[in-house]
C-alpha positions, 0 to 999 in steps of 0.5 A: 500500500502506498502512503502519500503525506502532506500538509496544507496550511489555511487560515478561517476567513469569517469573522471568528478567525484562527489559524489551523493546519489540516492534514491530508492524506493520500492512501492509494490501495490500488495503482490502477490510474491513469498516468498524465503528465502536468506541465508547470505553467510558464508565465510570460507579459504581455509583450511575450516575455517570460516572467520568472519571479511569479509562482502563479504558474506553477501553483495553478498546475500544482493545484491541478495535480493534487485535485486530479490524484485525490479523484483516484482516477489519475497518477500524476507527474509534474514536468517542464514542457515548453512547447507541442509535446514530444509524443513519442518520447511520452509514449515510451515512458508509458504515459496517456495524456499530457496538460499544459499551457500558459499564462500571459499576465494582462494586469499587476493582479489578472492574467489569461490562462492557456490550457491544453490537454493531449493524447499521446497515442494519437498526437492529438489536442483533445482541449483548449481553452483560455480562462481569466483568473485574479490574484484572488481566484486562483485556486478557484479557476485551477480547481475549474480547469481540474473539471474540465481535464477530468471531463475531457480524459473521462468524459465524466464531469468532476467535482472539484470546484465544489463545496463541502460543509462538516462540523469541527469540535475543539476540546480545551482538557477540562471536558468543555468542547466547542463545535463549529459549522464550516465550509470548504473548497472540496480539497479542504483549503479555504475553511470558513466558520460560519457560525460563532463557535459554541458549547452546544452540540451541532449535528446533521449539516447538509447542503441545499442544491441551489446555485451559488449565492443561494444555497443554504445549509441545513443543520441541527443544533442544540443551542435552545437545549433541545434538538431544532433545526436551523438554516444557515445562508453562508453566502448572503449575509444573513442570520441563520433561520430556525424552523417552526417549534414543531410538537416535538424534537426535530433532527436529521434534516435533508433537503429535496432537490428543488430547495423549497422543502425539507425531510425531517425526523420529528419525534412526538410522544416518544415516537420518531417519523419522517416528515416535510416541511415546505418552507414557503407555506410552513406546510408539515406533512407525515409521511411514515406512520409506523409505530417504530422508528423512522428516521434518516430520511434522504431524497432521490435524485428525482425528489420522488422518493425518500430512502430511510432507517427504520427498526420496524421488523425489529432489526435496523434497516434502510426502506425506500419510500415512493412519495406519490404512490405511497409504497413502502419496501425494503432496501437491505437484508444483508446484517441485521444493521443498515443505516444512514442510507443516501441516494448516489446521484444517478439514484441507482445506489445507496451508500450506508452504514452497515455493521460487521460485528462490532464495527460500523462500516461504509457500504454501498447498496446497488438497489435494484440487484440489492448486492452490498459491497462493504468499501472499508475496515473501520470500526466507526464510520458514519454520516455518508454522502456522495460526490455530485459527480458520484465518484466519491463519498465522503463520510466521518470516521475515527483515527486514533480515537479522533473524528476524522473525515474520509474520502473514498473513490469508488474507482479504486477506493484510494482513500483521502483523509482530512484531519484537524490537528488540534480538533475533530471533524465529522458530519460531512456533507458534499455540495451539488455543482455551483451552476 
């Protein structure tokens, strides 16, 4: 197995501010990937001079890079290439793509970047594109050009100019913890809080699908001393918004497609069931009615259906609701545990936690053949959530007796590990694409 270290060093820009270090790590458990070389980027003026005290050629192919390993799909090599490749010395040395391309700098602080993306085996330029990029968007546009090579090499999109939200807890050594809702580009740069920090636990955030500015999180807290579920709007501005006092205590909240309705579990007289609040017209609906527990609802793709954990036959198990017709049936059968179920964005799979023994395991359901494949051999993963491209899932685990998150491809299953150095994080969840 090969083990892959390194660091990256961010600072959280929201108001309530401090510095952090998360390390990464790469465990790649496969080499089946596609080799491509990323050349540096080499930066010239506007009259066509080379500039050699700027950095931002080479942190935009470095940038590249990593987002290219972490997918699993790609084994990357940096190299200097100045000019159209040598595409039969490449060939030689087993590599199937070449990325490169410049950057013409048109102002102290703008630049157009040039990229180009080639086959080796039929000499060919299967992309070019030039984009514009800031001092200040420069790990943005980089994660954008990542997409499209992804896309052009794969015909696949990618999903590395996307968002992630999780939930990070400090602890001071008297027993006292502070918990922080935070968001991040998809590679863990660019941590915001976006909450103050507090006592109280937070539990269960989820992005809403909307584009940009718009997209909200939903998130249960505990800061009225019971469990609520709240509405934060990291973009706009605004205070987070909290969801009617319902006659009993609301969690796990998830969000319908069209980002005007959530599913929740509200538990009235001792009795958890899965319900939707609309939140234009305050409407709440009870959509399960059975005497057991019903909980840990989540939309298909389509919104027109709700995967869920429910204990009904007496063992914990994930059903699969049709929202129209009303039909109910089992999803699992394998264990007499299976929970945390949420639809792949194709609504073809499920990924779950499911118990081997004593240990709690990331596995993914293919509904209609209903064969489960266990992904990990951890004792404790939870909160599962896919990629919107479907390649990946992030999920929370422990290491070390600390939360942690995990990404795992589901091409090879090289596993990404995102830890806080001096906290934990856990309850992930994966934006959808901006537009």
């Amino acid at each position: 197995m090969k083990y892959i270290k390194f660091f990256i060093l961010f600072s959280i820009l929201a108001s309530f501010s401090a510095n952090a270090i998360l390390e990464v790590n790469i465990i790649k458990s496969k080499e089946d990937s596609f080799p491509v070389v990323i050349s540096s980027f080499p930066v010239y003026s506007n009259n066509n001079v080379i500039i050699k005290d700027t950095q931002i050629g080479n942190e935009i192919a470095s940038i590249i890079r990593d987002d290219l390993n972490r997918s699993g799909h790609f084994n990357t090599t940096a190299e200097k290439i100045n000019t159209i490749p040598d595409f039969d010395f490449w060939e030689n040395h087993k590599k199937d793509a070449i990325v490169t391309g410049k950057i013409v700098q048109t102002s102290p602080k703008t630049y157009n970047v040039d990229l180009y993306v080639y086959d080796v085996y039929t000499k060919k330029q299967l992309y070019g594109k030039r984009i514009g990029v800031t001092n200040a968007s420069i790990r943005k546009v980089a994660h954008i050009l990542s997409d499209k090579i992804y896309y052009t090499l794969l015909g696949q999109k990618g999903a590395f100019n996307t968002k992630l939200t999780y939930v990070s807890i400090s602890h001071n050594g008297h027993g006292d913890s502070k918990y922080r809702l935070q968001i991040s580009d998809a590679d863990g740069y660019n941590q915001k809080t976006i909450l103050p920090p507090t006592s109280k636990p937070i539990l269960s955030p989820v992005w809403s699908s909307e584009p940009g500015r718009l997209r909200k999180i939903a998130y249960v807290s505990f800061e009225n001393d019971r469990s609520e579920v709240f509405i934060a709007y990291p973009y706009l501005g605004i205070n987070p918004t909290k969801l009617p006092r319902f006659d009993g205590i609301a969690s796990s909240p998830s969000w319908h497609p069209d980002g005007d309705s959530i599913a929740l579990t509200i538990s009235k007289n001792g009795n958890k069931d899965i319900y939707i609040y609309t939140l234009k017209n305050q409407n709440l609906k009870r959509v399960t009615t059975n005497v057991a527990i019903d909980t840990e609802a989540n939309f298909s793709p389509d919104g027109k259906s709700i995967a869920f954990t429910s204990n009904r036959t007496g063992q914990v198990q994930v059903y699969i609701k049709n929202l129209k017709s009303g039909k109910i049936s089992r999803a699992t059968f394998e264990g007499s545990y299976n929970a945390k179920p949420v639809f792949s964005p194709d609504g073809k799979d499920l990924a779950l936690i499911h118990r081997v023994g004593s240990d709690y395991r990331l596995a993914l359901l293919d509904i209609a053949s209903r064969d489960l494949m266990i992904m990990t051999q951890n004792k404790s993963d939870e909160s599962p959530f896919f990629s919107p491209n479907g390649g990946m899932i992030i999920y929370g685990t422990n290491h070390n007796n600390k939360g942690i998150l995990s990404i795992i491809s589901l091409h090879n299953n090289q596993t990404v590990e995102f830890m806080h150095k001096e906290g934990e994080l856990r309850e992930p969840s994966w934006s959808n694409y901006s537009n």
